[in-house]
NUBAVEX-173140 format. One line per 5 residues: number of its first residue (from 1); their letters; for each residue z, x, y of C-alpha. Coordinates in pm, whole numbers, plus 50000, padded with zeros to 5 digits. Layout:
N
NUM) A) Z:X:Y  ...
***
This chain:
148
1) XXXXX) 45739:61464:34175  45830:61400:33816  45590:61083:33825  45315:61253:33990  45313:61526:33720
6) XXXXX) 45264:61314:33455  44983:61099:33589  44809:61408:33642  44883:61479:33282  44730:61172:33164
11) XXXXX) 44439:61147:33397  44389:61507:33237  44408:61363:32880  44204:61075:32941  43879:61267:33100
16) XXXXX) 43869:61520:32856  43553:61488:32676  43718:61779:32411  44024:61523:32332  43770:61235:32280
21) XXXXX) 43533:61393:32102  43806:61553:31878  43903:61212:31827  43604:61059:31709  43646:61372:31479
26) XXXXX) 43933:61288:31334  43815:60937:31274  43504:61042:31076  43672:61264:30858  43981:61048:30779
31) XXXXX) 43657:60788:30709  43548:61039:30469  43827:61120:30270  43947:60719:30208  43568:60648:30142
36) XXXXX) 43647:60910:29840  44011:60794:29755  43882:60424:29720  43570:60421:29519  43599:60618:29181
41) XXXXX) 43308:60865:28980  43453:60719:28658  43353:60359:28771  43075:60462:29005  43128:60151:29264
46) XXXXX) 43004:60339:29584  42852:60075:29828  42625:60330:29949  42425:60475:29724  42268:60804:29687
51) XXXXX) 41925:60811:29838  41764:61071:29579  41879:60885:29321  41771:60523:29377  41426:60660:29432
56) XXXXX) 41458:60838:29132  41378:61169:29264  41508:61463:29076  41849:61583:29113  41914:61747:29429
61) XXXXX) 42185:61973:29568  42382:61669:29744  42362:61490:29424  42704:61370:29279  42877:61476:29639
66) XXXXX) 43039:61123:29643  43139:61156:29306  43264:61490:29310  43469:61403:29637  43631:61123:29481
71) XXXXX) 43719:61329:29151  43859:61608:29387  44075:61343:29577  44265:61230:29267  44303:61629:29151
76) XXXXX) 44011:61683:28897  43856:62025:29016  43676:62116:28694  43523:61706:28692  43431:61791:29059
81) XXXXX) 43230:62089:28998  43061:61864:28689  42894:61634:28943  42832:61877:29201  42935:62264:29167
86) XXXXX) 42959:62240:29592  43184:61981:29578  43477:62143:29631  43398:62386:29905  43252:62075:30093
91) XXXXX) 43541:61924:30027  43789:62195:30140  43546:62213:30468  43655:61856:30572  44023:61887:30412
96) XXXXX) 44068:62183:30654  43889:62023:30912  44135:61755:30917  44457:61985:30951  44257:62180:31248
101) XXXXX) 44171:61925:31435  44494:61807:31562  44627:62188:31559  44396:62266:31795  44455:61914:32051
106) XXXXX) 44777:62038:32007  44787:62364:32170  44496:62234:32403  44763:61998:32557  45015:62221:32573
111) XXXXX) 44813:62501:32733  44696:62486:33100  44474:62740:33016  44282:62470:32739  43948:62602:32735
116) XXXXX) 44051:62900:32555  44107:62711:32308  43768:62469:32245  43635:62830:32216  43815:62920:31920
121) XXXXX) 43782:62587:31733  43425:62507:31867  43379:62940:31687  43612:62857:31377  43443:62519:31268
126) XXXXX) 43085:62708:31336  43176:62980:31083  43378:62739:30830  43073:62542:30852  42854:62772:30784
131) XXXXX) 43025:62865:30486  43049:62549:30316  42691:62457:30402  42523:62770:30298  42350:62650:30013
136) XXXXX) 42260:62353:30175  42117:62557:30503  41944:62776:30217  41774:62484:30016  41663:62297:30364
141) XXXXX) 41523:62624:30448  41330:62644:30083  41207:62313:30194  41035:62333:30536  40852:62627:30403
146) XXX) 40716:62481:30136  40564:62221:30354  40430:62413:30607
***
């Protein structure tokens, strides 16, 4: 009985397209954060850089995110906001991000009532996002009507 349980347990785990993608999540964000712990603003050594500003393009509102990321990783709020005054609530965005995302496997596993909770993070990381992107949703917005 005891055997049987846990193979349906696992079976459970392993087709859950909520556990992978919250995996590949987790993966992306962690990518994220050591991209910003291992390359420094003061040095500027990114390997990827900044679209806008190797076509010389004037300064948009993503400029400096790198920058201010890595800044924010060692501690230095006020240099953050220097390079980029949404820096830091980007940051926090994918700081918390990283704390709710295995929160939430967590009580998905343990609940047999799971899809409660893909609700509630699927309706949290909506609304956090939208809060940390606002600007960003605001300026795209400024954007595609000037175009058109």
């Amino acid at each position: 009985m005891k055997v049987r349980k846990r193979t349906q347990s696992l079976l459970r785990i392993q087709a859950s397209p909520y556990i992978l993608i919250n995996g590949i999540f987790i993966i992306v964000l962690l990518g994220i954060l050591s991209y910003s712990a291992l390359f420094s603003a003061a040095r500027n050594n990114y390997p990827i850089p900044g679209s806008l500003e190797t076509l010389r393009i004037s300064k948009e509102i993503s400029s400096g995110l790198s920058r201010s990321f890595s800044e924010l990783m060692r501690g230095r709020i006020d240099s953050a906001r220097e390079y980029n005054e949404q820096g830091p609530r980007i940051f926090l965005f994918f700081l918390v991000q990283v704390f709710m995302r295995p929160f939430f496997l967590f009580l998905y596993l343990r609940n047999h009532h799971g899809i409660t909770w893909v609700y509630l993070d699927a309706g949290t990381s909506i609304v956090l996002f939208l809060i940390a992107f606002w600007p960003f949703i605001c300026r795209f917005k400024e954007v595609v009507v000037s175009v058109f």
